[in-house]
C-alpha positions in Angstrom: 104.1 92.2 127.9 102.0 89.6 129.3 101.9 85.8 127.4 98.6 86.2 126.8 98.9 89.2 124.8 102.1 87.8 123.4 100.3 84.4 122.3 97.6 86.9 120.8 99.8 88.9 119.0 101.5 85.8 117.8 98.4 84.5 116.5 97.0 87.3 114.9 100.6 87.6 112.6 100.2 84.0 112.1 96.7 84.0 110.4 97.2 86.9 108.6 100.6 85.4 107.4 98.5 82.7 105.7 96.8 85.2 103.6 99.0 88.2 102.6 102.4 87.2 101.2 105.0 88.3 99.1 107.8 86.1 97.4 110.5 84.2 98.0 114.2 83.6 98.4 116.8 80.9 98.3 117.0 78.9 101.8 120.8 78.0 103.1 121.6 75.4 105.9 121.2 77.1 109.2 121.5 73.4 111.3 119.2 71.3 112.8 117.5 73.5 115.0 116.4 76.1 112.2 113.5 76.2 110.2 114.4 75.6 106.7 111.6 76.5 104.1 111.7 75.5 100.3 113.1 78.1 97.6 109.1 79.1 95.8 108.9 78.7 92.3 106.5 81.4 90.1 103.7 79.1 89.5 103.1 80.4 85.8 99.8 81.6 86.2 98.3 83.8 83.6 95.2 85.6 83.9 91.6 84.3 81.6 91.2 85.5 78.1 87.8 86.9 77.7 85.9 83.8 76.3 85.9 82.7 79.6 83.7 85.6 81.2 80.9 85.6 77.5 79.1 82.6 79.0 77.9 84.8 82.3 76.0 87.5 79.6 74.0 84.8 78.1 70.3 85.2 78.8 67.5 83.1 78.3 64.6 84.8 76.0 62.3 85.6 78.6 58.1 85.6 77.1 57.0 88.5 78.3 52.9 89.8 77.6 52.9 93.8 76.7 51.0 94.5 79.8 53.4 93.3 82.1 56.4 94.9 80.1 54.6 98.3 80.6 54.0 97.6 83.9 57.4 97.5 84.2 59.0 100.3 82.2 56.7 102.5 84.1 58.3 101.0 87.6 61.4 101.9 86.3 60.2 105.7 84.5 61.3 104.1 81.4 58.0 104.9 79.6 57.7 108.6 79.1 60.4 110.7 79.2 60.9 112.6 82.1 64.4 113.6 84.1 65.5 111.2 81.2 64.7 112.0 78.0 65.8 109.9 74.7 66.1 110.4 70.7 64.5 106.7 69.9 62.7 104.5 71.5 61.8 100.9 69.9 61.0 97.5 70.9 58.1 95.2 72.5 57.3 92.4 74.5 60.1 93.4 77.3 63.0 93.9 74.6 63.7 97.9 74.0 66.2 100.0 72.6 67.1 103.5 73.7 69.4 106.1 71.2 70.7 109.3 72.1 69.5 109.5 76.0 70.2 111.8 78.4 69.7 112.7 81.5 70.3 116.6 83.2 70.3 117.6 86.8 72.2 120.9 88.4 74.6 119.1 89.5 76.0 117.4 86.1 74.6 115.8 82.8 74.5 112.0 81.5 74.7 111.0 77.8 73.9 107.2 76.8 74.5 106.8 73.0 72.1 103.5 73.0 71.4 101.5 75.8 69.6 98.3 75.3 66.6 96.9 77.9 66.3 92.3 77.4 63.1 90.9 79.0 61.6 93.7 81.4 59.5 91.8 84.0 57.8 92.1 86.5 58.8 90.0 90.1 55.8 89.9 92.4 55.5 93.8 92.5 58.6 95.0 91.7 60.2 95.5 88.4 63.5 94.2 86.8 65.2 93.5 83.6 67.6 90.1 82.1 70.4 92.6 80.9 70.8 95.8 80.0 73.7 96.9 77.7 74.8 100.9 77.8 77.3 102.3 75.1 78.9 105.2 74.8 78.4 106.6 78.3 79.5 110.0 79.2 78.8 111.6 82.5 80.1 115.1 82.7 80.2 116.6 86.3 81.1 119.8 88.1 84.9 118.8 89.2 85.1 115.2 87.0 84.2 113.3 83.6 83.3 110.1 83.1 83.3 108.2 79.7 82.7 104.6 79.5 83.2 102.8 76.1 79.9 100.1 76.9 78.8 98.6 80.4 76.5 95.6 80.5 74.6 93.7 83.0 73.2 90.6 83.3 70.9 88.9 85.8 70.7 91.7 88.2 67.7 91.1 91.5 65.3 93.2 91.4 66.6 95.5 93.6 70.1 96.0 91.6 68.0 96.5 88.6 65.9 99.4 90.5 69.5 100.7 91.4 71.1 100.5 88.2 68.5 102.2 86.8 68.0 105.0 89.3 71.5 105.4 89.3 70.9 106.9 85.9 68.3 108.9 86.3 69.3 110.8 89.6 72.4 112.8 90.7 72.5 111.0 93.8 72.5 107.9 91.9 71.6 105.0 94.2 71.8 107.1 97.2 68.3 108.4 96.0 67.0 105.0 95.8 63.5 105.4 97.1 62.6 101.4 98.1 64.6 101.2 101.1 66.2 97.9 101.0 66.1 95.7 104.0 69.2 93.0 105.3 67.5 89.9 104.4 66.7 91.1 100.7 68.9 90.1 97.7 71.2 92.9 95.9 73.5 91.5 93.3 73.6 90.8 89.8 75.0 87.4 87.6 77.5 89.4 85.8 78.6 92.9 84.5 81.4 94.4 82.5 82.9 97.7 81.8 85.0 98.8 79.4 86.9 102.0 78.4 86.8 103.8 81.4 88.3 107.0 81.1 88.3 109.6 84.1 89.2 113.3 83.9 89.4 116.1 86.4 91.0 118.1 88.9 92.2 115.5 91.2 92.5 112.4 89.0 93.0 111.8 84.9 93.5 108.3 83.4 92.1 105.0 82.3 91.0 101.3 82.9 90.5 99.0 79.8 88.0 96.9 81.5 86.4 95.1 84.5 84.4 92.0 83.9 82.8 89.9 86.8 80.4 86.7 86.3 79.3 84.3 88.7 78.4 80.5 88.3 75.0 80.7 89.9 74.9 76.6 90.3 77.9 76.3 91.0 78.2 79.5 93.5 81.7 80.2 91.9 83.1 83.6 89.9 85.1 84.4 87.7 86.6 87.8 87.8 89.1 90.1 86.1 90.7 93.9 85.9 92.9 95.2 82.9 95.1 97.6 82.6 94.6 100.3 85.3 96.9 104.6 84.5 96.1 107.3 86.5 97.8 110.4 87.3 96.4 111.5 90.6 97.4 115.5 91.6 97.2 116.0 95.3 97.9 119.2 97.4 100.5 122.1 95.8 99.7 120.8 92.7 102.1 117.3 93.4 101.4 114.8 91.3 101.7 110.9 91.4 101.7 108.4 88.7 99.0 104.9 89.8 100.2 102.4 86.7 98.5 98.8 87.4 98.9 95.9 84.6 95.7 94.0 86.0 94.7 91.0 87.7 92.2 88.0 87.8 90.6 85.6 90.0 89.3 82.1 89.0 86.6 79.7 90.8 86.3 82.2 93.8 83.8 79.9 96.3 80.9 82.5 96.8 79.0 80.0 99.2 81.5 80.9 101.8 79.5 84.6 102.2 76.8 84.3 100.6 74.7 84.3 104.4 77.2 86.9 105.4 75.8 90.4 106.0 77.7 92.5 107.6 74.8 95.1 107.6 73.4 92.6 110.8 72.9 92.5 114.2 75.8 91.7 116.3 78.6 91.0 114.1 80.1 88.4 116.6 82.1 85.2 115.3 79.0 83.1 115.3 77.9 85.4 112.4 80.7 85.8 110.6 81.9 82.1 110.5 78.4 80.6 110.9 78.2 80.2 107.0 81.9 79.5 106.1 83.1 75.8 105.1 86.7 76.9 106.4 87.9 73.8 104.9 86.3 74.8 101.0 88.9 75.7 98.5 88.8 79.3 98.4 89.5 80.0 95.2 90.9 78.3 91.8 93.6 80.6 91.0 94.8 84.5 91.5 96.8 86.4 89.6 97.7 90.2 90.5 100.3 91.8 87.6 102.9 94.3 87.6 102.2 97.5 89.1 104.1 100.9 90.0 103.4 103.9 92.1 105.6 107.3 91.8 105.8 110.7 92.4 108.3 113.6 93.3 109.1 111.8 96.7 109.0 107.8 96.8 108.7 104.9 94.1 107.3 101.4 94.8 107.0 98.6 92.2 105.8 95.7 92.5 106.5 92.8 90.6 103.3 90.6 90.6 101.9 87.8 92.8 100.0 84.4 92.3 98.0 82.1 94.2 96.8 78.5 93.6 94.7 76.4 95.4 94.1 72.3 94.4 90.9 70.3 96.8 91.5 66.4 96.3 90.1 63.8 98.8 88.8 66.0 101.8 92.6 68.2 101.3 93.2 71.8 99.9 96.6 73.1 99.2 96.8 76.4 99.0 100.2 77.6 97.3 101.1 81.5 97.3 103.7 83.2 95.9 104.6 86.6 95.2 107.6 88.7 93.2 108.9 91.3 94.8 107.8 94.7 96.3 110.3 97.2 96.1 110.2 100.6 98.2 112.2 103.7 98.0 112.6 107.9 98.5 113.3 109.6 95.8 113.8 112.8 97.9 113.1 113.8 102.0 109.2 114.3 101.6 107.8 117.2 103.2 105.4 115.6 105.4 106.9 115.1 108.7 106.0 111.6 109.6 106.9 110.8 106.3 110.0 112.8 106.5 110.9 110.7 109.8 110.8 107.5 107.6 112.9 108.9 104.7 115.0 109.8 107.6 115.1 106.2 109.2 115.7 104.6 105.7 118.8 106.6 105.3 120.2 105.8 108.8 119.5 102.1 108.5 121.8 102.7 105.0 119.1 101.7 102.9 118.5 103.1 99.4 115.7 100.7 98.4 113.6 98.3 101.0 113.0 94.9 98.9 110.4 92.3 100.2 109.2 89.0 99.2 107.5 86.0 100.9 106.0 82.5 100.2 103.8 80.3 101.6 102.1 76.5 101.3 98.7 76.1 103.1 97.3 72.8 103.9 93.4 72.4 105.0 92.6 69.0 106.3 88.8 68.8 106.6 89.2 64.9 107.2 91.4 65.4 110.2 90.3 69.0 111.1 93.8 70.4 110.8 95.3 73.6 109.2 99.0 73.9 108.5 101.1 76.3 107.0 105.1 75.1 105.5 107.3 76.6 103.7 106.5 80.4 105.0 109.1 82.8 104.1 109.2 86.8 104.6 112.6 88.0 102.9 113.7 91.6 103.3 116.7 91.5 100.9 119.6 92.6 102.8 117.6 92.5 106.1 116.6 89.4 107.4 115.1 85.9 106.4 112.6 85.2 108.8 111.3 81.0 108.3 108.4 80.2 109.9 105.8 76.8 109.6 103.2 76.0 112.1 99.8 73.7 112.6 96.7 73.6 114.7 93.6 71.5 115.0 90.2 72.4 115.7 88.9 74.8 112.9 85.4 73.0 112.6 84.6 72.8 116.5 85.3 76.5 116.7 83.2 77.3 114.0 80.5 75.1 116.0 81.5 77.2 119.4 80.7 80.1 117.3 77.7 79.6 116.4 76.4 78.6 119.8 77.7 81.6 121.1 76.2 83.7 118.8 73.1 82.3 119.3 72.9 82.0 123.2 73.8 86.0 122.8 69.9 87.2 122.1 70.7 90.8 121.6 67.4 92.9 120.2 69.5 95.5 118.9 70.3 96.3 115.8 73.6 98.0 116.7 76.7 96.5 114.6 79.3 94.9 117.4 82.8 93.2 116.6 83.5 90.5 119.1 85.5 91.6 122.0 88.5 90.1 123.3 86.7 87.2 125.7 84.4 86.0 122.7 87.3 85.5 120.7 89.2 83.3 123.1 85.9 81.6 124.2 85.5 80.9 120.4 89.1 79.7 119.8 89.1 77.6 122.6 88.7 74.4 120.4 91.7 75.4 118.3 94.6 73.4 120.2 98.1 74.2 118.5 100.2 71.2 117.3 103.6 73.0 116.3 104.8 76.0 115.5 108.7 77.2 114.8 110.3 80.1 113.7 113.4 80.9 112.7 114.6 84.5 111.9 118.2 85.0 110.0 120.1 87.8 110.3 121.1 89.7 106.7 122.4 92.9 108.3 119.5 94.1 110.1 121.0 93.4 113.5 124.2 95.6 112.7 121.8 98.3 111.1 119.3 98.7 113.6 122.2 98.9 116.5 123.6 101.6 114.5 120.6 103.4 114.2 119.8 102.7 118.3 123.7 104.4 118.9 122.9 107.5 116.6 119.1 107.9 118.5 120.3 107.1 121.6 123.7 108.7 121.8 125.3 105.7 123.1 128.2 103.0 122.2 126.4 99.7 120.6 129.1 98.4 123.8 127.1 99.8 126.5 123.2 99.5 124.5 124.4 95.6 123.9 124.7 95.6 128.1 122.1 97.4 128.9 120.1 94.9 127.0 121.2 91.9 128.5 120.7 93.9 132.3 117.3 94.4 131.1 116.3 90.5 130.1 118.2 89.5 133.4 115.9 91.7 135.3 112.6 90.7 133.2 113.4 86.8 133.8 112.6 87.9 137.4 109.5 89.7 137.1 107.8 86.4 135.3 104.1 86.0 137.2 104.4 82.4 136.7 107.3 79.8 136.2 106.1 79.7 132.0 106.5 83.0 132.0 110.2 83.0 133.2 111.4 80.2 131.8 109.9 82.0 128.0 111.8 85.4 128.9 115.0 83.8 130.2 115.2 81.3 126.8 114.0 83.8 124.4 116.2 86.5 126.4 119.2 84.8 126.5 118.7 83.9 122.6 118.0 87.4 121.6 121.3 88.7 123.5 123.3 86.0 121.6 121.8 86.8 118.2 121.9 90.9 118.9 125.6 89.9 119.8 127.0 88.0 116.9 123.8 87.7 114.3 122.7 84.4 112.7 120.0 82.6 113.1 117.4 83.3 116.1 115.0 80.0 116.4 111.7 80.2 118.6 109.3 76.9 118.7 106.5 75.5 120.4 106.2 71.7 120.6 104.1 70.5 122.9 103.6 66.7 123.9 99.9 66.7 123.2 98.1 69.2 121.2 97.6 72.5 123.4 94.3 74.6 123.5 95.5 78.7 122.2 92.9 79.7 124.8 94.9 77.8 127.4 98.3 79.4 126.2 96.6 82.7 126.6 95.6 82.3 130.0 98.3 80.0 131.2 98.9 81.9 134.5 94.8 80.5 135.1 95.8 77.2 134.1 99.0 77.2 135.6 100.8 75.7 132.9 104.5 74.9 133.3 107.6 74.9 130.4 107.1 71.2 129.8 103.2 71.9 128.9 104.0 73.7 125.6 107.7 72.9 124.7 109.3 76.2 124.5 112.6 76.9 123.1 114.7 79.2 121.9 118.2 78.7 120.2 120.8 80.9 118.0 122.4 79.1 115.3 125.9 80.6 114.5 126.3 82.5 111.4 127.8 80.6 108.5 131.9 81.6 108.0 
């Protein structure tokens, strides 16, 4: 492996660390040259009640002449009855209510007890409602049913509205939109809600009590939030699996962060992507994901919840993250065979049940254009402990580079391209890494997975222990440059140590002056030497 596609590699598990994590365990003294990250506390988080989300449904009585609300209704085939046919009809002025509609097509049938239409308009030349309320919704299928206790919508663009609407009316539903919609045009609605959702079928049966989402148009903030999610999914010879989810809720998620985002666009490069991002905004308020399970005749995983926090004061978000744990186990050897090789790998290691949790503390510093991450923990319980905190400069210059990049690219197609491997480091070449430091503790999983090597392999954990240390002798020699074999000979001889009698295996880069990650990548071109990043490697002895 090269140090370029090390430092990549390294990077990429870095920044997704900072959003995807897990738990936490208590820390013990490992020394001085270990990283030590603080036992995480369960923040207390607790999801909104619904008060919060009724403010996103009000609507403002919209004045609406008869002529225009006609003009509308018949926009929308909402004034004669046609594929959709209704009991009632009754209202005026933009305000209507529906009773006893349905809707037929060979592939299925859709019932609405009432549904209720608040100032039909007209914008420009298209047509479009305030909120529309749908109760008692049952849409019976060839292979699934669908009953939904009451849906509402509020504040959709005209285009949602057209889609809501044709959704109803058409089997395709808003594949069969007609008005194609273009990138630049708006789709998206202020809020919506749905409760009572019951599924039945084939292939699924069960039930969600609700899903509400609003968003704080002035504010570009939203609020959203799932109940209580049972299913029992049947898959192939009739196996079945149990989906149980307690729910979950996001506060004050920043919507300006996206809202230029389309990833329907030209050339999805990083200029694109990042263009419209305040990387430095607080991302959300709070997060909170509940309890949820997942069984069937073969494995069981649990997992016990997770919350996230973030707190902007003077130019500085903290962004706090903890989770409970995940727990992982086979009931019986599945049938599948890659799935049958990990049952099979489970048991060798000698675990009955895999356990994970991790933690983490995220600090944006938009007045010093720094990002830092402390406190990061990844616990495998009788596995390892693996510690890790690091921090870079150079967010907003990126972002910048980005841009410029993007925009010196002048591509006429309309073909959809992730950046490639060059446009990223180009683009991260303003990102110059501080510190980072790692330290991985040894729970068992050195003695388990030398076990399971010896049983693979046929050999004595003597003689794979040797061949190990022959083959990091021989790889401090085949370094390209003098960074390169000074990295493979420290982190070699630390891994043979730590393979050898466990511990704790510490890897950290501290270089005198802040260090560009493009640089590090390409060091062989910039012929960086050991003392340019402040490599090291140490094993800390294992506590008697």
């Amino acid at each position: 492996m090269t140090l370029r596609k090390f430092l990549l590699g390294t990077a990429a598990l870095a920044l997704a660390s900072t959003s995807l994590v897990l738990g936490a365990c208590a820390p013990k003294d490992k020394g001085e040259s270990a990283q030590i990250s603080a036992e995480a506390a369960p923040l207390g988080l607790s999801a909104p009640d619904e008060k919060v989300f009724a403010q996103y449904f009000n609507v403002a009585e919209r004045d609406v002449s008869e002529t225009e609300a006609n003009q509308a209704l018949k926009a929308l085939n909402l004034d004669a009855e046609g594929v959709m046919s209704w009991e009632s009809r009754k209202g005026q002025a933009g305000n209507y209510v529906y009773t006893d509609v349905t809707s037929k097509t060979d592939e299925g049938s859709l019932s609405i007890g009432t549904a209720e239409l608040f100032g039909v308009h007209m914008v420009d030349d298209e047509a479009s409602f305030d909120r529309a309320n749908f109760k008692d919704m049952v849409l019976q299928g060839e292979d699934v049913n669908l009953n939904i206790g009451a849906m509402s919508v509020a504040r959709p663009s005209p285009k949602m509205a057209q889609a809501i609407i044709s959704a109803l009316q058409s089997k395709d539903g808003l594949d069969d939109l007609e008005t194609k919609i273009d990138v630049d045009e708006t789709v998206s609605f202020g809020a919506i809600s749905i409760d009572d959702i019951n599924v039945s079928g084939d292939e699924a049966n069960g039930n969600i009590s609700h899903i509400v989402w609003g968003v704080d148009e002035e504010n570009r903030v939203a609020d959203g939030k799932i109940g209580k999610v049972d299913f029992t999914l049947t898959g192939q010879n009739n196996t079945t699996s149990k989906l149980v989810f307690e729910g979950g809720s996001a506060r004050g998620l920043n919507m300006n962060a996206y809202q230029d985002v389309s990833p329907t666009g030209p050339n999805l490069g990083l200029g694109q992507i990042l263009g419209q991002m305040n990387l430095y905004a607080k991302p959300y308020d709070n997060i909170v994901v509940g309890e949820g399970s997942f069984t069937n005749d073969f494995v069981k995983a649990t997992f016990e919840g997770f919350e996230g926090k973030a707190v902007e004061k003077g130019g500085v978000t903290t962004i706090t993250q903890v989770g409970k744990p995940f727990r992982f186990s086979f009931l019986k050897q599945p049938e599948g065979p890659r799935a049958a090789q990990g049952y099979d790998t489970l048991k060798r290691l000698g675990f009955d049940e895999i356990v994970l949790r991790s933690s983490q503390t995220q600090i944006l510093d938009q007045n010093n254009d720094t990002i830092a991450v402390q406190d990061g923990l990844i616990d495998m319980e009788d596995g390892f402990r693996l510690n890790y905190t690091y921090e870079a400069e150079g967010l907003s210059a990126m972002v910048e580079k980005a841009k410029l990049q993007q925009a010196n690219n002048n591509s006429d197609t309309d073909e959809v391209t992730a950046p490639t491997v060059e446009e990223t480091l180009n683009a991260l070449e303003p990102v110059k890494l501080r510190t980072m430091k790692m330290s991985l503790e040894d729970k068992s999983i050195v003695e388990r997975g030398l076990k399971l090597a010896s049983e693979m392999s046929g050999q004595s954990e003597g003689n794979l222990k040797k061949q190990l240390k022959l083959a990091i002798m021989a790889a401090t020699f085949m370094g390209k440059s003098d960074l390169e074999s000074e990295i493979i000979g420290q982190f070699g001889m630390a891994a043979t140590e730590f393979i050898e009698d466990g511990g704790t295996l510490t890897v950290s880069v501290n270089p005198p002056a802040p260090i560009s990650v493009k640089a590090l990548a390409e060091s062989r071109e910039n012929n960086l030497n050991p003392k340019d990043i402040g490599f090291s490697a140490s094993v800390t002895p294992p506590e008697e």
